[in-house]
Residue, then its C-alpha position, 0 to 999 in steps of 0.5 A: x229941163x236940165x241945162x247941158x254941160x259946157x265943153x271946150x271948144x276943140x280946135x280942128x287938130x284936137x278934134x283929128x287927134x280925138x278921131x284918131x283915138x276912137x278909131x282906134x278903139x273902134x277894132x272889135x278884136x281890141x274891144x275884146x283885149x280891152x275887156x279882158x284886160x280890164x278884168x285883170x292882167x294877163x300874158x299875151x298867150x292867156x289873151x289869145x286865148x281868153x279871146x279867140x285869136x292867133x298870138x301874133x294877131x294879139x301881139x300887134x294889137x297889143x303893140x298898137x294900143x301900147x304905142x298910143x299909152x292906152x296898155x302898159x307892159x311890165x316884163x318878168x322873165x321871158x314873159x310880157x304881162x299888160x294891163x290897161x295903163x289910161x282908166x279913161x278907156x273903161x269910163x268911155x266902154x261904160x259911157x258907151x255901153x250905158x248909152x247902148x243900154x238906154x237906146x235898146x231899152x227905149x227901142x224895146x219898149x216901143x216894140x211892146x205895143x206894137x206886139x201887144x196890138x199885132x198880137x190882139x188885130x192876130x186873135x180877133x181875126x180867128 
């Protein structure tokens, strides 16, 4: 057996300020600006309509992620264009997406004998 990585030991503070953050990350809505800003830069216009929401909703999740370091905006002219400033959110959107892979995988392929013999018990019952 694989012997588990050792962590630091975080400190009740350290652990409300990590609770905080993922909470914050926890807002379908700012998942899927995320995702599109993790793609590429784009004008709060283009993300409101890459992901189905109003521009003023866009703008205060925009500012919201903005004010805790995780989007950078960089201006030109009247226009905003942000992209994703802390590459820490994508590794923990993958960590958190391969995990899901595993765990639905694991869930389907339990699933198939029992489909298989659900299927079978169906047959010889005709």
């Amino acid at each position: 057996m694989a012997k588990r990585e050792t962590h630091v030991d975080l400190s009740d503070e350290a652990i409300e300020l990590v609770a905080a953050r993922l909470r914050l990350l926890g807002d379908p809505a700012r998942l899927r600006i995320l995702r599109e800003l993790l793609r590429g830069e784009c004008s709060v216009l283009e993300l409101a309509e890459r992901v189905g929401l109003q521009q003023p909703s866009v703008s205060k999740h925009l500012s919201v992620l903005r004010s805790e370091g995780i989007v950078a905006r960089r201006q030109e002219g009247l226009h905003s264009f942000y992209r994703v400033a802390d590459a820490s959110v994508a590794k923990l959107c993958d960590l958190v997406c391969e995990g899901l892979a595993r765990r639905l995988t694991g869930n389907l392929a339990s699933l198939t004998p029992l489909a298989r013999t659900a299927g079978r018990r169906a047959s010889s019952r005709k």
